[in-house]
C-alpha positions in Angstrom: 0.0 0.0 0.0 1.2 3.0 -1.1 1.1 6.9 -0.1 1.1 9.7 -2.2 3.1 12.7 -0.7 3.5 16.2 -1.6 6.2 18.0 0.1 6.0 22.4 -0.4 9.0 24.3 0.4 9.4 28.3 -0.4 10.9 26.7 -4.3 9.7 23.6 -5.2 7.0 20.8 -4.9 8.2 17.3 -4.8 5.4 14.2 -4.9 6.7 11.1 -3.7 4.9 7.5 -4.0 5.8 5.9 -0.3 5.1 2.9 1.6 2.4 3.6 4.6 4.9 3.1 7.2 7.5 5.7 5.6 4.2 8.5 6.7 5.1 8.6 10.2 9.1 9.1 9.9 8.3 12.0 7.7 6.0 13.2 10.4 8.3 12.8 13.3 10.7 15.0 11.1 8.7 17.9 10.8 8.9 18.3 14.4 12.7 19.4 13.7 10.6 22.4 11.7 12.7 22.0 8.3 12.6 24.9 6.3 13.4 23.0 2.7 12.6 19.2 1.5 16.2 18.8 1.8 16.1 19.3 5.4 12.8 17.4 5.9 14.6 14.7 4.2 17.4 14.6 6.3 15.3 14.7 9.2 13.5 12.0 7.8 16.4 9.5 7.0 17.7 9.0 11.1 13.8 7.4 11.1 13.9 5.5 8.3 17.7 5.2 7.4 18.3 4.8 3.0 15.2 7.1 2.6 17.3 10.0 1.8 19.0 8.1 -0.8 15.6 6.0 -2.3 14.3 9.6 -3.1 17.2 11.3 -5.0 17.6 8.3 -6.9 14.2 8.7 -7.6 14.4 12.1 -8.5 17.4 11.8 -10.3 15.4 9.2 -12.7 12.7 11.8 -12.6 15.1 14.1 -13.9 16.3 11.9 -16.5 12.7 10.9 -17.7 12.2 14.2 -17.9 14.9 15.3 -20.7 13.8 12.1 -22.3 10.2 13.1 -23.8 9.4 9.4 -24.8 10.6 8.1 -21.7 8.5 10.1 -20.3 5.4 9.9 -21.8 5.2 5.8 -21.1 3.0 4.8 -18.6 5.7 4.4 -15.6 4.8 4.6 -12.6 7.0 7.8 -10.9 8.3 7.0 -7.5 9.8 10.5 -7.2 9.0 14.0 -8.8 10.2 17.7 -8.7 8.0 20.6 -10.1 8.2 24.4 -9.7 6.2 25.7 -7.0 3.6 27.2 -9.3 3.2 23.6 -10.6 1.8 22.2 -7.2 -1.7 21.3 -8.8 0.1 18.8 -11.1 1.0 16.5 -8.1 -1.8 17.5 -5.8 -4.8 15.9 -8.2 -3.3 12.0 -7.1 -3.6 10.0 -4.6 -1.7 6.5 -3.3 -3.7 3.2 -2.3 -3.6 4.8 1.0 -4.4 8.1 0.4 -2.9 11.7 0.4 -0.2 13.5 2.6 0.4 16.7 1.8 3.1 19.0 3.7 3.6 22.7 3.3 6.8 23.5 5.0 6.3 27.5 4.9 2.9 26.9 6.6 3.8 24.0 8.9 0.4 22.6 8.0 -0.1 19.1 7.0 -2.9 17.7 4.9 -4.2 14.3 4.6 -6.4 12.6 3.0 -7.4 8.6 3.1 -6.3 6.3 5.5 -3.0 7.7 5.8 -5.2 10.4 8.1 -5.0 7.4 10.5 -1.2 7.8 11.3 -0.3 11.4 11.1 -0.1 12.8 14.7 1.1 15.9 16.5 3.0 13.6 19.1 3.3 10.0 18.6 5.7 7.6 18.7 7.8 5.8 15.3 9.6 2.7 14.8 13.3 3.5 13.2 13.9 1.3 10.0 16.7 0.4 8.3 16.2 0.2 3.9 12.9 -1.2 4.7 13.5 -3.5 7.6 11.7 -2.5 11.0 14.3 -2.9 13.7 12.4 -2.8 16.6 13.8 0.2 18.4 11.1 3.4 18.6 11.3 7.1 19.3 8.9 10.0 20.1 8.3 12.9 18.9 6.1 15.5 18.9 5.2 18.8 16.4 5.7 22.0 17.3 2.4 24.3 18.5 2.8 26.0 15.1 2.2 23.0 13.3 -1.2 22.6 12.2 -3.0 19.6 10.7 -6.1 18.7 8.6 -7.4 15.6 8.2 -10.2 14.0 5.9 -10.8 10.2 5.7 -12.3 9.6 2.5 -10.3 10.3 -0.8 
């Protein structure tokens, strides 16, 4: 089961196809308040160590997908995406098995949508994997007072 994920920073959008358990190490990262998807990211990968480098490769085929227009048109499914901020409508309209998680990072607001709205917390507690693999230890976190979040269960 999959998640679709839309990350906003003050440049860019990036949509990301995740497993469900990936939702709450990007969660328990917020509550560092990253100001960029690179810093949400890092944030991110001491939860779920490799996910930093799962997404840039996926970007990095995104990218090269991209400058290849018949690569691009095939039906593939993307794992990984980059579009300018004025663009965010292009990855909003989707959603994963599991729903929609949608994170703007100026506005510390997080919207779901689906039964991913069944895992995203203010405080809460995550189990750190490694490339996949649960390993048993878990953390807590919890979100800042700023951070605000929406939640709708049907997609």
């Amino acid at each position: 089961m999959t998640v679709w994920v839309v990350v906003e920073d003050a440049h860019k959008a990036v949509g990301l196809q995740l497993p469900l358990m990936i939702v709450s190490p990007l969660i328990a990262a917020c509550a560092s308040d990253p100001s960029s998807f690179e810093e949400l990211l890092g944030s991110a990968d001491f939860y779920a160590h490799g996910l930093a480098g799962a997404v840039t490769d996926g970007l990095l085929a995104w990218d090269r997908r991209d400058g290849d227009r018949a690569a691009s048109d095939k039906k593939v499914p993307r794992i990984a995406e980059e579009h300018p901020k004025h663009d965010l409508g292009l990855l909003l309209g989707r959603a994963g098995d599991d729903g929609l998680l949608y994170i703007d990072l100026t506005e510390h607001a997080l919207v779901v949508h689906g039964r991913v709205a069944e895992v995203v917390h203010k405080r809460g507690e995550v189990e750190i994997v490694d490339r996949g693999a649960p390993t048993g230890r878990r953390v807590t976190y919890q979100l800042g007072h700023n951070w605000q979040i929406t939640a709708q269960r049907g997609v």
